[in-house]
Structure formats: C-alpha cells, structure tokens
C-alpha positions as YAML, in Angstrom:
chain: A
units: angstrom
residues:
- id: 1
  name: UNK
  ca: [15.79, -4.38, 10.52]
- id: 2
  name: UNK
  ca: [15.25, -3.39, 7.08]
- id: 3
  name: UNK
  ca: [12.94, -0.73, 5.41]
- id: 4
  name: UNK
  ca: [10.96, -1.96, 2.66]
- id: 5
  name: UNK
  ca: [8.52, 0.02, 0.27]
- id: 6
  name: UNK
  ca: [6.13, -2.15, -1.44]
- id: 7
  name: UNK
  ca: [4.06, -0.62, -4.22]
- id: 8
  name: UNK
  ca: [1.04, -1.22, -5.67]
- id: 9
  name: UNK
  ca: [-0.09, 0.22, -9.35]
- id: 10
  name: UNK
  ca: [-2.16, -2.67, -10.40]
- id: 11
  name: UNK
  ca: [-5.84, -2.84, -9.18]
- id: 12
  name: UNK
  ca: [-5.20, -5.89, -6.13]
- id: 13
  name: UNK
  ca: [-9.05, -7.01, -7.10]
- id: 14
  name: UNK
  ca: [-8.47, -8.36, -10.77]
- id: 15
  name: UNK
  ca: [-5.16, -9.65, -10.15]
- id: 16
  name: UNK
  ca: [-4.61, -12.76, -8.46]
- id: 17
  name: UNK
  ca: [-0.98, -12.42, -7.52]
- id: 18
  name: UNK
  ca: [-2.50, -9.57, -5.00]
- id: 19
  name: UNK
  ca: [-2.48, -12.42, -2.53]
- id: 20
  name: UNK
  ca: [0.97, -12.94, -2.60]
- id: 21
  name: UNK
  ca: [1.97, -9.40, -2.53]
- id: 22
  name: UNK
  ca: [0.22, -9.08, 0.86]
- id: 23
  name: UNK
  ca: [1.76, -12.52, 2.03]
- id: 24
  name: UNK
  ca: [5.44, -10.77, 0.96]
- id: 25
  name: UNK
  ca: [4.42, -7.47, 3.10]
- id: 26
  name: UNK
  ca: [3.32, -9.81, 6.48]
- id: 27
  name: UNK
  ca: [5.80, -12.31, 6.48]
- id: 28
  name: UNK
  ca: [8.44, -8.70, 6.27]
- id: 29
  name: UNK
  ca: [6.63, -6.90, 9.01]
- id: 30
  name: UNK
  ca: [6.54, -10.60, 11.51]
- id: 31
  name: UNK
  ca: [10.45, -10.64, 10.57]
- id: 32
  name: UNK
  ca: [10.48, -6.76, 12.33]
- id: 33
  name: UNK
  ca: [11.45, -5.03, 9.48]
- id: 34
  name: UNK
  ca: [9.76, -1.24, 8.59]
- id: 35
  name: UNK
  ca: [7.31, -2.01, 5.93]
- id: 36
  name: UNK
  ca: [5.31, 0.69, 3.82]
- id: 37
  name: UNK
  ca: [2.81, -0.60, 1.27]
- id: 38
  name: UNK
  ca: [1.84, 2.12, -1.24]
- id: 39
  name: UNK
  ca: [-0.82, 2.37, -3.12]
- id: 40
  name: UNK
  ca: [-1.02, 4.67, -6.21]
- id: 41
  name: UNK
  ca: [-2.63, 4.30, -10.07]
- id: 42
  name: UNK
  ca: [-4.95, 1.49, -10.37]
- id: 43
  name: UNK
  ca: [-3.91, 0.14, -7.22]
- id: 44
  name: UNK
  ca: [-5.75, 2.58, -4.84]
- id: 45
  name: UNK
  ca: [-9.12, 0.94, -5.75]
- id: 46
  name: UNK
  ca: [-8.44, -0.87, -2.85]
- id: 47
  name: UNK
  ca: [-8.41, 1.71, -0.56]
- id: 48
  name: UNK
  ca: [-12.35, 2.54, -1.05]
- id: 49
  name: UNK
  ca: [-14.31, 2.25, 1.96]
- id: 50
  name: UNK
  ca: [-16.01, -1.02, 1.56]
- id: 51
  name: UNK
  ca: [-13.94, -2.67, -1.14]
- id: 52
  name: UNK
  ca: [-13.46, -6.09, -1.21]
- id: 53
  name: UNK
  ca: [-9.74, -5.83, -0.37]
- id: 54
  name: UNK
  ca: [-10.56, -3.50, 3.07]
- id: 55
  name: UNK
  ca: [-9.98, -6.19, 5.33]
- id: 56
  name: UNK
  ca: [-6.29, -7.03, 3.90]
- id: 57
  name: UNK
  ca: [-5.16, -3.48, 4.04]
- id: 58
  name: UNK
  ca: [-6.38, -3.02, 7.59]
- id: 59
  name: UNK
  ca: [-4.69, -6.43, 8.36]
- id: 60
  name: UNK
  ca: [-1.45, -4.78, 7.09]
- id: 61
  name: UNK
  ca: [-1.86, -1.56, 8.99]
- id: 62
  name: UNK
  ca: [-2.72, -3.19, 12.43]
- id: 63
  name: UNK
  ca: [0.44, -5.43, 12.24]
- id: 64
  name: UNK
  ca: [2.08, -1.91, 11.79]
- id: 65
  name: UNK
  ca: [2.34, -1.66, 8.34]
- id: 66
  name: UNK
  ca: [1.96, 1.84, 7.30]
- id: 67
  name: UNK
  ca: [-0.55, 2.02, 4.40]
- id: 68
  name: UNK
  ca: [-0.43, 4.99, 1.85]
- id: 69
  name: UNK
  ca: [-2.32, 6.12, -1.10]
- id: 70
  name: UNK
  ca: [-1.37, 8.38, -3.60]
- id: 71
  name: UNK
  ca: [-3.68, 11.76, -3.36]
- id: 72
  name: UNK
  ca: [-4.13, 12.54, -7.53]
- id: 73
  name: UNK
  ca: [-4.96, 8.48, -8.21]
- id: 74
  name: UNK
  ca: [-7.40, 8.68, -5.50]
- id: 75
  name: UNK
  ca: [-8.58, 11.79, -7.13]
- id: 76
  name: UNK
  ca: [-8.94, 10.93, -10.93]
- id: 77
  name: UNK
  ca: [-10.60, 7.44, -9.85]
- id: 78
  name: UNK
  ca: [-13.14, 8.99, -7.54]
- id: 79
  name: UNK
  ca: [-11.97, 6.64, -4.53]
- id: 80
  name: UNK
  ca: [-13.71, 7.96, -1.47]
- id: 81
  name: UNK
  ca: [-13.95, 7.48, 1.55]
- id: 82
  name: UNK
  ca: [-10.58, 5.52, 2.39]
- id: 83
  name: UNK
  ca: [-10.76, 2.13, 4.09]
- id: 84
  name: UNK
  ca: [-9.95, 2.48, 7.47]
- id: 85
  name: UNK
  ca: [-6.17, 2.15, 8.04]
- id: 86
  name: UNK
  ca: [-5.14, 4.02, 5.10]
- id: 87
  name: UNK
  ca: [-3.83, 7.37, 4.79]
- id: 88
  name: UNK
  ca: [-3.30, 9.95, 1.64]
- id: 89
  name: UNK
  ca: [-0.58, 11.06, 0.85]
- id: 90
  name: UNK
  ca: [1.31, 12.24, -2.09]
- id: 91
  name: UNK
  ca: [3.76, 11.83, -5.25]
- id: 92
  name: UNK
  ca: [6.36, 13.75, -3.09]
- id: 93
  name: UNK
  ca: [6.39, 11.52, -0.97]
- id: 94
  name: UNK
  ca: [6.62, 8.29, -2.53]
- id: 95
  name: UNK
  ca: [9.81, 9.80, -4.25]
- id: 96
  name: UNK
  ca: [11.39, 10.72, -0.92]
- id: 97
  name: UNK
  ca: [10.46, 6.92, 0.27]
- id: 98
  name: UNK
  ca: [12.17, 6.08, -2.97]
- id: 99
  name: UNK
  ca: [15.33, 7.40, -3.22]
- id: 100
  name: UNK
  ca: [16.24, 8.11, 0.67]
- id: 101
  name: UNK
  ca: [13.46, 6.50, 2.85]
- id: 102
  name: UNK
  ca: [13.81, 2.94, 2.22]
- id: 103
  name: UNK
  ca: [16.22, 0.13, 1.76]
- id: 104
  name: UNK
  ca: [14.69, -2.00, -0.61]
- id: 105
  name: UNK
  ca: [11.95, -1.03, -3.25]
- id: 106
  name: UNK
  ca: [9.13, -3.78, -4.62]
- id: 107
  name: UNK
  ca: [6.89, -2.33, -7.27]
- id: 108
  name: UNK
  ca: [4.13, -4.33, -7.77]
...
C-alpha cells in the first residue's frame, strides 16, 4: 500500500479534467492505498459549503480519503463554511506530506 498526495491548485469547477483527477484519487483508494487529496489556491473553491463539487469531495472522504484545505487560500478567497468532509489545515503541513509523508506526489 502506497501513500499518495494528490493536489489541487486549479479551481475543479472551470476545469474539466477535475473529473479525472477524482477518478485517479478513487480508483487509488479501491486499490487500498493511503490517499490525501489537498486542496489549496484556486482549488479550495470546492470546499465551500454548497458548491457544486460538494458531493465529489464527500465521495472521496467517505471512501476514506482524507480531504484537506489549505487555511490562508481558504482565507484570501472567503471560502466558508467547508463542505462537509473537509478539514483545514495548513502550508506546514502540506510540506511535511511533501517531503516525508507520502510516497508519490500528483499536483494537479
């Protein structure tokens, strides 16, 4: 079992390789492997309560995905409340999961 970090910058909504991207992170997590998708820039427009892209995310996190989103991107886009299934968290960590917390790294 592997430990993959998927991150998202882009905004998932206007691109429409976002499908995909979530197709990469389910088929990982059926094959058992430790999957965290990260949100963080334009990407955590997804994470607002009620966005279109809610139901995805909370797909990802109930097949045990962990979904993050970065704290200052959440900030300086006013994205609030999070979608349920996603949790803040911050630049520190997404280095750690980076350079010592994960196996393989797709940056989306």
């Amino acid at each position: 079992m592997a430990k993959y970090l998927i991150v998202a910058s882009r905004d998932l909504q206007e691109y429409t390789g976002s499908q995909f991207i979530f197709n990469v992170t389910t088929q990982l997590r059926k094959k058992n492997n430790e999957v965290t998708f990260y949100l963080v820039e334009n990407g955590v427009f997804a994470a607002r309560k009620g966005a279109k892209l809610n139901g995805a995310l909370q797909g990802l996190s109930r097949e045990g995905a962990k979904v993050l989103a970065e704290d200052l991107s959440l900030t300086a886009r006013g994205v609030t409340p999070l979608a349920e299934g996603v949790v803040k968290s911050n630049m520190e960590e997404l280095a750690t999961l980076v350079a010592e917390g994960s196996d393989k790294v797709i940056w989306y």
